[in-house]
N, C-alpha and C positions, 0 to 999 in steps of 0.2 A: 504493500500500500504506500510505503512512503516513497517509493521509484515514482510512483502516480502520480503523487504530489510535486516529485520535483520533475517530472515532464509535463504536466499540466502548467506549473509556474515556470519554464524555463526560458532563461534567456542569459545573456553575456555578464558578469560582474561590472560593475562599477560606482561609483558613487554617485547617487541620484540626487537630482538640484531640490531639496526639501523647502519647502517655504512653512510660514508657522502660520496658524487658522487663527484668521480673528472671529472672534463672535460676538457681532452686531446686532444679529435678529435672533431669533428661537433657532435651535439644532435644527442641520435639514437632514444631518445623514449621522450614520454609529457614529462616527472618528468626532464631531461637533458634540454630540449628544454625550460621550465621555468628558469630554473635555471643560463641556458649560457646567460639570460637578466641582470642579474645579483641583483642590486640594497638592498640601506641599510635606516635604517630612525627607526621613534617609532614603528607604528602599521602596521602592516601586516593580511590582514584577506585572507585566504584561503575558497573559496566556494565549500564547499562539501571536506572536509578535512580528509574524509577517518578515517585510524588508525593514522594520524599523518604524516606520511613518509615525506612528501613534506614539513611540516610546521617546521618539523628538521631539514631541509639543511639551516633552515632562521637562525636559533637559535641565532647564534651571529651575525646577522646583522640588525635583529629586538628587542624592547626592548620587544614588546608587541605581542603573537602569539594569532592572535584568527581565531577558529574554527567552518566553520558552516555546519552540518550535519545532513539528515535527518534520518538515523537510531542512534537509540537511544546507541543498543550495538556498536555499530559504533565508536559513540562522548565517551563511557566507553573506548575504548579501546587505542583511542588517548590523553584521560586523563591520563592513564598508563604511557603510551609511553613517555609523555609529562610531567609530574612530576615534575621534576626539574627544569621544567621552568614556564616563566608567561603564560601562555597557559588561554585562558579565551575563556571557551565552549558555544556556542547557539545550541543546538536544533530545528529545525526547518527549515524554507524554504526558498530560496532566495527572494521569490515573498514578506517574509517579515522579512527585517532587524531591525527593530524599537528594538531592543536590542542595534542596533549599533548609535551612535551620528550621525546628520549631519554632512559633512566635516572634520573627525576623521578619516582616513585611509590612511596611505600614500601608499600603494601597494595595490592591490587586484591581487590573483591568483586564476588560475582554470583550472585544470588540466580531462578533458572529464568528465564536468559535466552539461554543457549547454544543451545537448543534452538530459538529463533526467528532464530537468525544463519544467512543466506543462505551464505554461505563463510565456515568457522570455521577453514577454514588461513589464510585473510587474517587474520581477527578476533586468530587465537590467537598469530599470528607479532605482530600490533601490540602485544600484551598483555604479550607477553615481551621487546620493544622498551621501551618508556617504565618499565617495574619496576626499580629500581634495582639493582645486583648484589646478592644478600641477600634484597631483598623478598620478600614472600609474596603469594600468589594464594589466596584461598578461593573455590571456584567450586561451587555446588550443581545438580541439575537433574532430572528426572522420571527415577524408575526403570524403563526397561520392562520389566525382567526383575524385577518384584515379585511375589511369588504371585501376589496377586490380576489383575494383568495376563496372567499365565502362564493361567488359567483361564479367564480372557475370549478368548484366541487360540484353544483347545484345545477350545472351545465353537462356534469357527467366528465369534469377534465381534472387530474390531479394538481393539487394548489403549489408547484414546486417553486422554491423559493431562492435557490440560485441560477440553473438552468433554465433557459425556454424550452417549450414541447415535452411540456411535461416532466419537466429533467433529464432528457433525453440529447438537451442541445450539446452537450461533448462526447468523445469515442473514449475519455480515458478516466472521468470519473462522474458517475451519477449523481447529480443534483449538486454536483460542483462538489460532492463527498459530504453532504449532508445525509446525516443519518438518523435525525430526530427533529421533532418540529414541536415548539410551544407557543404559549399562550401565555398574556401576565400572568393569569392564576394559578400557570403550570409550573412556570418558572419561580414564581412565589414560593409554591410549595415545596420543589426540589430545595429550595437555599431556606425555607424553615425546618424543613427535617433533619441539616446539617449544623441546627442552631444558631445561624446570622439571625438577626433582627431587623426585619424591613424598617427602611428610612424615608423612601419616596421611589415614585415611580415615574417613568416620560414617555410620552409619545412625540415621536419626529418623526421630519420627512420635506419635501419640498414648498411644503405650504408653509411652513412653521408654526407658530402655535395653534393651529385650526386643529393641526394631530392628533394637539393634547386634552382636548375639547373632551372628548372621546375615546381615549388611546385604545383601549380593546376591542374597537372597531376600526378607529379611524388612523390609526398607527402602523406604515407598514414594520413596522421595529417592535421589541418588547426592550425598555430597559428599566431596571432596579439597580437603585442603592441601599445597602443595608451594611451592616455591622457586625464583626464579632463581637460577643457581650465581654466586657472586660471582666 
C-alpha cells in the first residue's frame, strides 16, 4: 500500500515556493479551517503531514515540527520543504506513535487523514497517549453527510469523497485511499470514547461562514477541536 501512495503522489524532489495563508474571511478549505484554531506552544505533530504545507503555517508558533507520514517520498519531500526548521520526521502509521514520548505534544493536527487510517481505535488511543494533559487535537475530515453527498446516494450513486465516479476516478488507489467516511456525530464519538473533551466544532468551504450555519449538512468538511482532560 505505501508503493501506492508514493506513485499516486509522485513526482521530482525539490523545495516548493510555500507562501503563508492569511485569514481574512471564515475557513474555505481543511488547511484554513486548522489554522483559524489558531494556537502556539513547543511541539506540534501533524498526522499525515503530507509535503509539509500545513506544518509551515506552524513555523513560528511551534519550536518543534514533527511529521508523521506514511509515504516514504512523501516525508522526503516535506524534509525539503522543511529544512530550515526543527522539523523531526516519523515514517510510518498513526496506529503507531512509539517514536513519539508519552505526554510530549502540545497540539496534534490532521488535516483529511483519519479517513485513510486502517484502525482509528489504535491510531486515536496513540493520539491521546503522546498529547500532553491540556493539549489540543484539531482533526478535520470529508463530510459524508453533506447535501450534496446526500443527493449523490439518493440518486443511486456512491457519495465518494476524494475520487470522481464514484471513487473510481484513479487506477492506483480507490477513493484517493479513503477507507472510512464520517459525520460530526461520528467523528464526535470516535474522539469521546478515546476521552478528548469536545471544545467546538466548524463547518467550511467556499462560501465561508454560510457552512457553518448548518455544518452537518451544509459542511462539505467535518472538523473538531477538543482536549485531552488534564
Amino acid at each position: 500500500m505505501e508503493q501506492k501512495y508514493d506513485k499516486f503522489y509522485n513526482s521530482s524532489l525539490g523545495k516548493e515556493d510555500f507562501k503563508d495563508i492569511r485569514l481574512d474571511t471564515w475557513p474555505k478549505d481543511r488547511v484554513q479551517a486548522i489554522l483559524a484554531v489558531g494556537g502556539v506552544g513547543e511541539t506540534i505533530l501533524d498526522i499525515g503531514c503530507g509535503s509539509g504545507h500545513l506544518l509551515y503555517q506552524f513555523r513560528h508558533r511551534f519550536k518543534k515540527l514533527v511529521g508523521l507520514e506514511y509515504s516514504q517520498h512523501r516525508l522526503e519531500q516535506a524534509g525539503v520543504n522543511l529544512q530550515d526548521f526543527c522539523f523531526i520526521p516519523i515514517h510510518g502509521t498513526a496506529e503507531n506513535l512509539s517514536a513519539v514520548e508519552s505526554d510530549s505534544v502540545d497540539r496534534i493536527v490532521s488535516a483529511d487523514t483519519i479517513e485513510h487510517i486502517p484502525d482509528v481505535y489504535e491510531a486515536m488511543g496513540e493520539m491521546y497517549r503522546v498529547l500532553k494533559p491540556g493539549g489540543v487535537m484539531v482533526m478535520n475530515t470529508p463530510n459524508i453527510a453533506f447535501i450534496k453527498k446526500r443527493v449523490l446516494l439518493m440518486i443511486g450513486r456512491f457519495p465518494s469523497t476524494s475520487q470522481t465516479n464514484e471513487g473510481l476516478g484513479s487506477d492506483i488507489l480507490f477513493d484517493g485511499g479513503h477507507l472510512h467516511y464520517f459525520t460530526f456525530r461520528s467523528l464526535r464519538l470516535l474522539l469521546e470514547r478515546f476521552g478528548f473533551k469536545m471544545v467546538s466544532k466548524m463547518g467550511y468551504g467556499r462560501f465561508g461562514a454560510v457552512h457553518n450555519f448548518w455544518p452537518s449538512l451544509l459542511s462539505g468538511g467535518v472538523q473538531w477541536v477538543a482536549i485531552k482532560n488534564p
